[in-house]
N, CA and C atoms as an extended XYZ file, in Angstrom:
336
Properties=species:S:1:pos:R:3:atomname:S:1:resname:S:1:resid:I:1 pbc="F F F"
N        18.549        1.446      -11.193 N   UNK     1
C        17.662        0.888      -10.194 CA  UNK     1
C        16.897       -0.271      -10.819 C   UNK     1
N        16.766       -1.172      -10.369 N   UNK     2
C        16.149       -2.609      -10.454 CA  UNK     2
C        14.753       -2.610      -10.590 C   UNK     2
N        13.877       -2.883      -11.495 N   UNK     3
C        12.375       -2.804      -11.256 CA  UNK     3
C        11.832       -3.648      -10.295 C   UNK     3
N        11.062       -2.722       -9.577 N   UNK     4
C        10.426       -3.684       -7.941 CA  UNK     4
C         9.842       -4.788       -8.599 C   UNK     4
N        10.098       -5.580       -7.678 N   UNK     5
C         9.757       -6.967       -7.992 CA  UNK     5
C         8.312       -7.600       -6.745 C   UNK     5
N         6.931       -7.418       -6.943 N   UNK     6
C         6.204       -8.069       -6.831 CA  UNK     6
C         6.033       -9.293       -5.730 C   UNK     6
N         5.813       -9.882       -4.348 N   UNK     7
C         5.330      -11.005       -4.275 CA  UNK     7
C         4.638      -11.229       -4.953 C   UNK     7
N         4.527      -13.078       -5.544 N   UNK     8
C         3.930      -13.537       -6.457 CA  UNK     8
C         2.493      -14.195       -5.512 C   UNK     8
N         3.078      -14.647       -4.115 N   UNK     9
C         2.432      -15.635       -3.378 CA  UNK     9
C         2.856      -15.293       -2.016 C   UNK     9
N         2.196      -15.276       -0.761 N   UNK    10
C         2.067      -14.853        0.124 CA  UNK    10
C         1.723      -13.804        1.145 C   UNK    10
N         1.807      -12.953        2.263 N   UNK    11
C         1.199      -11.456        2.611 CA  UNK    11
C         1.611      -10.580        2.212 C   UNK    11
N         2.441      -10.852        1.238 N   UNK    12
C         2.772       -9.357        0.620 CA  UNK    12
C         2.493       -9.602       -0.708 C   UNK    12
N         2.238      -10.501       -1.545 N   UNK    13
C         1.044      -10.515       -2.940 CA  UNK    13
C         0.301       -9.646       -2.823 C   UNK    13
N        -0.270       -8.992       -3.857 N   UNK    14
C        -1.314       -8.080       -4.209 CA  UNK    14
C        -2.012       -9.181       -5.065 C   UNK    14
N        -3.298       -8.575       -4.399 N   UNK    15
C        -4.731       -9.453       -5.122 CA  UNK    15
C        -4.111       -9.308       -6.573 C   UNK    15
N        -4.460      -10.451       -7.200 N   UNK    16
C        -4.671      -10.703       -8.954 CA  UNK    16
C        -5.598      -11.422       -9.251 C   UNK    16
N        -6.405      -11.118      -10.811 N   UNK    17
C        -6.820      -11.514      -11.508 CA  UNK    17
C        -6.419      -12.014      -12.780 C   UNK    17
N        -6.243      -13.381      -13.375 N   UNK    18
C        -5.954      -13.818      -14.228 CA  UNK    18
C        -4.499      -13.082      -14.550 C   UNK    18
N        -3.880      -13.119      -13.604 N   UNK    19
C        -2.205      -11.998      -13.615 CA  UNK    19
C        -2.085      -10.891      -13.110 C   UNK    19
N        -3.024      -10.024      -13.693 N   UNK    20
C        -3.113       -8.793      -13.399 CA  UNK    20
C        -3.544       -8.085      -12.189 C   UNK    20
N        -2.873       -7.108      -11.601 N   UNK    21
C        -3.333       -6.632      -10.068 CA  UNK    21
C        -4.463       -6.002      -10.220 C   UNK    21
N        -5.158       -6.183       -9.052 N   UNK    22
C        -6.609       -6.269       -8.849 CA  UNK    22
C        -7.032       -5.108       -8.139 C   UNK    22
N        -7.296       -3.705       -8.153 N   UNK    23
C        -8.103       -2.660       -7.631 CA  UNK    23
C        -9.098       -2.349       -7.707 C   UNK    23
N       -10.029       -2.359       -6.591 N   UNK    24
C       -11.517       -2.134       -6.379 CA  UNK    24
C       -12.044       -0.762       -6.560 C   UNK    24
N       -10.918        0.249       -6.294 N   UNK    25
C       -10.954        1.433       -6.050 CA  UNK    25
C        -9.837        2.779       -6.801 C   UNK    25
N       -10.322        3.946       -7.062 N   UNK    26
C        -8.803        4.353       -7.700 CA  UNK    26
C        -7.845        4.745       -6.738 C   UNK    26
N        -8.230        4.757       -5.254 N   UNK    27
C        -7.182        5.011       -3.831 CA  UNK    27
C        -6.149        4.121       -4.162 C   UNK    27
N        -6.939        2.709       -4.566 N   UNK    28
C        -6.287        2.039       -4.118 CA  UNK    28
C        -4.683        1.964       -5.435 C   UNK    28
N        -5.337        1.859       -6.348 N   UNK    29
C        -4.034        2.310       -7.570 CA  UNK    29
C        -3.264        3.480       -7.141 C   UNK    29
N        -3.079        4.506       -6.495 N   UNK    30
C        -2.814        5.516       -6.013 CA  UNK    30
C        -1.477        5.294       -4.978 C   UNK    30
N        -1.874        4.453       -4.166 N   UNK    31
C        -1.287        3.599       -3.189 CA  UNK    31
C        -0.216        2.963       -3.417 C   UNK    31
N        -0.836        2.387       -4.484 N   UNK    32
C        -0.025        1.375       -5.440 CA  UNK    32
C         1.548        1.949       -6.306 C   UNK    32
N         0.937        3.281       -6.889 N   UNK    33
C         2.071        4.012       -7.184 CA  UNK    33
C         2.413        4.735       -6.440 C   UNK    33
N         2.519        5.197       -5.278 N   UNK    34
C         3.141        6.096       -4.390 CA  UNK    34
C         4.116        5.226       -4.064 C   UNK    34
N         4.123        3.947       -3.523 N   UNK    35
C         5.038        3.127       -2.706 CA  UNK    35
C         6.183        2.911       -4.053 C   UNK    35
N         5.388        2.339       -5.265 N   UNK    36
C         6.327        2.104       -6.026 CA  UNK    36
C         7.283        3.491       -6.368 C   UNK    36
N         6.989        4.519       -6.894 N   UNK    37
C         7.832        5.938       -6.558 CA  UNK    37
C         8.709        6.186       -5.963 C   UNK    37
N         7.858        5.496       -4.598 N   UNK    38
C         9.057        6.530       -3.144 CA  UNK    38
C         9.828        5.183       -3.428 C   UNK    38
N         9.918        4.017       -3.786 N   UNK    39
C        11.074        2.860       -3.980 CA  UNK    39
C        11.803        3.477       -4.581 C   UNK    39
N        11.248        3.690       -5.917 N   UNK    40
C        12.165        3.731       -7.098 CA  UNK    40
C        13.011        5.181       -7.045 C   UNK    40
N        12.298        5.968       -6.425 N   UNK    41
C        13.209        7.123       -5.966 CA  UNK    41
C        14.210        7.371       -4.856 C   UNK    41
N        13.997        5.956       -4.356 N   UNK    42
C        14.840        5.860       -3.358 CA  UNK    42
C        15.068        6.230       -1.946 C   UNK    42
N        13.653        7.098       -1.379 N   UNK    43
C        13.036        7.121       -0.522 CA  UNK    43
C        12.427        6.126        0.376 C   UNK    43
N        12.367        4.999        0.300 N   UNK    44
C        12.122        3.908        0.973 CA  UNK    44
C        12.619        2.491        0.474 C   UNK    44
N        13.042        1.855        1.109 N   UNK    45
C        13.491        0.316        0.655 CA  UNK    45
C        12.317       -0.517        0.517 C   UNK    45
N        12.566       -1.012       -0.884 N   UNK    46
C        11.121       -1.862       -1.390 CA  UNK    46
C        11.020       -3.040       -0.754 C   UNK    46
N        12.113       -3.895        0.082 N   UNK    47
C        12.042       -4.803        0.641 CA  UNK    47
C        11.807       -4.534        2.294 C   UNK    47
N        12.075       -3.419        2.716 N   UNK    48
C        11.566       -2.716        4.194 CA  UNK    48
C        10.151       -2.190        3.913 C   UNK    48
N         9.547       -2.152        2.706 N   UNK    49
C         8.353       -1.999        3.086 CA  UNK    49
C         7.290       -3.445        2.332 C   UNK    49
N         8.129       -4.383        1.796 N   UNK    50
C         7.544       -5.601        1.964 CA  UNK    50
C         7.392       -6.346        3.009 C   UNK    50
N         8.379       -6.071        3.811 N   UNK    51
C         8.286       -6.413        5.457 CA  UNK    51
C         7.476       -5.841        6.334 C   UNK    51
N         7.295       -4.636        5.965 N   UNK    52
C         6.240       -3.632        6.577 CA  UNK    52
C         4.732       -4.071        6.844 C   UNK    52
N         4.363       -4.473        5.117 N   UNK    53
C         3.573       -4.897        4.769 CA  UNK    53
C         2.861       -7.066        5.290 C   UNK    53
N         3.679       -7.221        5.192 N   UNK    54
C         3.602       -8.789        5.603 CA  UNK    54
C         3.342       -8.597        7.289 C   UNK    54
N         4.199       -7.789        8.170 N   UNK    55
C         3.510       -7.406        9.461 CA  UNK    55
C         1.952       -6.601        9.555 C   UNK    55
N         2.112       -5.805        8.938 N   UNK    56
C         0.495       -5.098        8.690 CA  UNK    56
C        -0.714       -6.145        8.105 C   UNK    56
N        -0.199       -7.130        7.175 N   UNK    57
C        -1.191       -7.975        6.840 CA  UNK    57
C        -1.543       -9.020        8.038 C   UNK    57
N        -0.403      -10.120        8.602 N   UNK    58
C        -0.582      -10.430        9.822 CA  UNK    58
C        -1.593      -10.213       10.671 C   UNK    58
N        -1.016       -9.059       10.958 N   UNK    59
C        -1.869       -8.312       12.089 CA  UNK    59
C        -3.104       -8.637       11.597 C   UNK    59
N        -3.613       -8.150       10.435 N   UNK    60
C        -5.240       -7.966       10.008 CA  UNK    60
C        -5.442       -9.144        9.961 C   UNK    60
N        -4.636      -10.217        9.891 N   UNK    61
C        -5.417      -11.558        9.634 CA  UNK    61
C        -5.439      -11.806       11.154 C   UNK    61
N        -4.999      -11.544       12.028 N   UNK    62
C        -4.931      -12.485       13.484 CA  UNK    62
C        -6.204      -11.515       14.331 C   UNK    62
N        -6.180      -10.258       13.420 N   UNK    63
C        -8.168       -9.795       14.431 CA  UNK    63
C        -8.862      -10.001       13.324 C   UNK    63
N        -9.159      -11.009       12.325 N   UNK    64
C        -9.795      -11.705       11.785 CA  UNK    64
C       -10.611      -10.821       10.169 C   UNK    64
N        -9.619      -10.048        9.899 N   UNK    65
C       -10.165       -9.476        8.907 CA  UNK    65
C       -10.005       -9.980        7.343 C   UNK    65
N       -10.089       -9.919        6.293 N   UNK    66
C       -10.256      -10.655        5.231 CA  UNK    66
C        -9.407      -10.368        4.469 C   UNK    66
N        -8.268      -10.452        4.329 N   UNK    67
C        -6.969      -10.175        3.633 CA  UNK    67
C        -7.040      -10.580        2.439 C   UNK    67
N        -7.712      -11.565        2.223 N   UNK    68
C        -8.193      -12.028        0.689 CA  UNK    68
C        -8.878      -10.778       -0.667 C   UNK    68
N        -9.582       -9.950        0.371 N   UNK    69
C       -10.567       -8.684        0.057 CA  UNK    69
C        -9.799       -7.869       -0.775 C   UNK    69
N        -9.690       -7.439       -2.068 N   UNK    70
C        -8.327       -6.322       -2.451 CA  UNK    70
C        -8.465       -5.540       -1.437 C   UNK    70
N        -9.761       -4.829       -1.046 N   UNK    71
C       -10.186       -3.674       -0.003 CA  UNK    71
C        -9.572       -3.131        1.253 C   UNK    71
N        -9.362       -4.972        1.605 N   UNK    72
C        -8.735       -5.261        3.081 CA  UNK    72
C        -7.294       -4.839        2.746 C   UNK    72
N        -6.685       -5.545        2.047 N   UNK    73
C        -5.122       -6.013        1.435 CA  UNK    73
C        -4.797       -4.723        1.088 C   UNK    73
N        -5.184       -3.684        0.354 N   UNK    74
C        -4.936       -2.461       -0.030 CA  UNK    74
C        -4.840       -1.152        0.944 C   UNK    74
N        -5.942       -1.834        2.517 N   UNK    75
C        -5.722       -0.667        3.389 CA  UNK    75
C        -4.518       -1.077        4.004 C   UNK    75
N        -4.050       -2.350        4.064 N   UNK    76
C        -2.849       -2.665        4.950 CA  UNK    76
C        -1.593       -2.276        4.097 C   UNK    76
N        -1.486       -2.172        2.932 N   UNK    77
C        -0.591       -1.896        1.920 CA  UNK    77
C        -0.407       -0.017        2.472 C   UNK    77
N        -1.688        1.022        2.591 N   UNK    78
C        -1.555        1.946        2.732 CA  UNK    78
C        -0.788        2.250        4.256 C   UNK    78
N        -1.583        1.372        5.006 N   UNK    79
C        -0.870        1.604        6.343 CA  UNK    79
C         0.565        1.184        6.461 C   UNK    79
N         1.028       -0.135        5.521 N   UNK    80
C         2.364       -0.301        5.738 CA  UNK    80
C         2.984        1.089        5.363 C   UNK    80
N         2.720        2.068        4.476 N   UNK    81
C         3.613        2.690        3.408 CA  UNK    81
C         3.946        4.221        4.200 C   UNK    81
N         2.247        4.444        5.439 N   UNK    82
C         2.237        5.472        6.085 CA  UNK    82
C         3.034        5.194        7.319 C   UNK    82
N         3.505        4.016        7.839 N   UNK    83
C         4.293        3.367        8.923 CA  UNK    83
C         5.564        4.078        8.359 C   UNK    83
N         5.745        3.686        6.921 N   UNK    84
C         7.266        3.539        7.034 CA  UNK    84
C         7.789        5.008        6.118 C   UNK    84
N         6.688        5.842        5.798 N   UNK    85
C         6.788        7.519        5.643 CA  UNK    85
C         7.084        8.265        6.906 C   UNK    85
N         6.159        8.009        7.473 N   UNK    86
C         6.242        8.718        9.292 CA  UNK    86
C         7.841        8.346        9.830 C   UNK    86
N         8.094        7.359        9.411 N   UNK    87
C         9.464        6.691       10.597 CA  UNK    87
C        10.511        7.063        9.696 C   UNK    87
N        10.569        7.718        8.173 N   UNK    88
C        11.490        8.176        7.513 CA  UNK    88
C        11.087        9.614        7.640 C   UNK    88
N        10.211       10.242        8.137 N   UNK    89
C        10.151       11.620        8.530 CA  UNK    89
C         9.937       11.733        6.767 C   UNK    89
N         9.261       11.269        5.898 N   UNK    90
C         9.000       12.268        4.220 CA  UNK    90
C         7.607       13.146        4.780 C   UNK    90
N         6.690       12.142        5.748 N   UNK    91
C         5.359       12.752        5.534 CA  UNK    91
C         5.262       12.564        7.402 C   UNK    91
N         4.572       13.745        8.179 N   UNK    92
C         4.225       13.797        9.752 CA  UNK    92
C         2.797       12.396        9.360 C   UNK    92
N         2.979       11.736       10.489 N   UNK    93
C         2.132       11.083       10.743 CA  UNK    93
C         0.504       11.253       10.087 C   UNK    93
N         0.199       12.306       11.111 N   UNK    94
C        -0.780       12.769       11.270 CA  UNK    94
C        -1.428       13.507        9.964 C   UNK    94
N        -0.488       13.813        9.344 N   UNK    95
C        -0.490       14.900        7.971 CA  UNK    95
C        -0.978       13.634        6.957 C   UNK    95
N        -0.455       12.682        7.605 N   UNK    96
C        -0.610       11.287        6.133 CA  UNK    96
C        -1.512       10.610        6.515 C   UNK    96
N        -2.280       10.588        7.799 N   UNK    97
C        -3.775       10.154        8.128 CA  UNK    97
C        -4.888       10.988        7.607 C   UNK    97
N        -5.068       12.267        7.177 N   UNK    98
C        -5.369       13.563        6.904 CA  UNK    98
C        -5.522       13.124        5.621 C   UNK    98
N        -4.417       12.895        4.809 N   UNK    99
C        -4.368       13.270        3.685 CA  UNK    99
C        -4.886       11.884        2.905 C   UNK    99
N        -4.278       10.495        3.397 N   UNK   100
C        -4.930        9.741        2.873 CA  UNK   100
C        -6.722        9.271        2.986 C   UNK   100
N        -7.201       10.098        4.232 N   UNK   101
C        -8.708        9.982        4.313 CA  UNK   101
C        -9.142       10.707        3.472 C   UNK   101
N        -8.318       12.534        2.511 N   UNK   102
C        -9.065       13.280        1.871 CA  UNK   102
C        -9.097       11.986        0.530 C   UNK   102
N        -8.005       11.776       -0.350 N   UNK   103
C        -7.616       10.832       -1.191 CA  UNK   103
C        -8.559        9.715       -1.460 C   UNK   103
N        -8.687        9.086       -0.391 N   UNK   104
C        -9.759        7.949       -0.242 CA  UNK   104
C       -11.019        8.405       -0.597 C   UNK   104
N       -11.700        9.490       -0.534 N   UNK   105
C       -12.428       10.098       -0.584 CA  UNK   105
C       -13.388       10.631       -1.734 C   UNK   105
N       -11.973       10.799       -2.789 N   UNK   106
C       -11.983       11.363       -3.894 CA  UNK   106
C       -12.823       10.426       -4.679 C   UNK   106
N       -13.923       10.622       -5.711 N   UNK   107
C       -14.430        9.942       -6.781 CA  UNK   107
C       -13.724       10.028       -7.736 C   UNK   107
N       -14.089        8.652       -8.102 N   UNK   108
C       -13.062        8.467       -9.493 CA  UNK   108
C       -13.408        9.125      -10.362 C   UNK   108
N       -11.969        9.692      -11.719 N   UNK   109
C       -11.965       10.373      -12.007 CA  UNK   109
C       -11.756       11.707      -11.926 C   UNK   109
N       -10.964       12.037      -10.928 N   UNK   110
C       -10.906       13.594      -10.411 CA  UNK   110
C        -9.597       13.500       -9.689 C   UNK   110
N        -8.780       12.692      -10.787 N   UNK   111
C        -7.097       12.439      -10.602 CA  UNK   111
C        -6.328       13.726      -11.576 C   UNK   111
N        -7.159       14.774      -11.550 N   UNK   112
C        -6.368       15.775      -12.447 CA  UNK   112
C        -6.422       17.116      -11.242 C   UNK   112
């Protein structure tokens, strides 16, 4: 398997700093490796959910939200990933709205 390959530039870029990807939050790293996982395991196509994602960002930019924000960019990253879990039947919808509000939730540090 091919290591996922990153937008560098455009709605599916992840915020960077001086190179490096940019998380405000530990959800949001969380996020970050789940999608990469279910790729690399072959559970989802990394380029069907870069597409996922570039529609989910869209969207947030056209009701005027700040995609620039890691904050912003990272919930649309989650919602692309719960779009395209639900429609592969890994996770019920509803079970992955549930679960990513407990997750989100969590203070850092209490990844054990």
């Amino acid at each position: 398997m091919s290591p996922l390959e990153l937008a560098v530039d455009g709605p599916a870029a992840p915020p960077r700093s001086n190179g490096e990807l940019v998380f405000d939050a530990p959800w949001q790293t969380r996020a970050f490796g789940l999608a990469a996982a279910l790729s690399e395991q072959g559970h989802l196509s990394w380029s069907e959910f870069q597409q996922a994602l570039i529609e989910r960002v869209r969207r947030a930019d056209e009701s005027g939200d700040d995609t620039g924000r890691p904050e912003t960019y990272w919930c649309c990253w989650l919602d692309a990933l719960g779009q395209l879990t639900g429609r592969g039947r890994l996770v019920d919808p509803a079970d992955w709205s549930a679960r990513s509000d407990e997750l989100a939730a969590r203070p850092a540090g209490h990844d054990h």
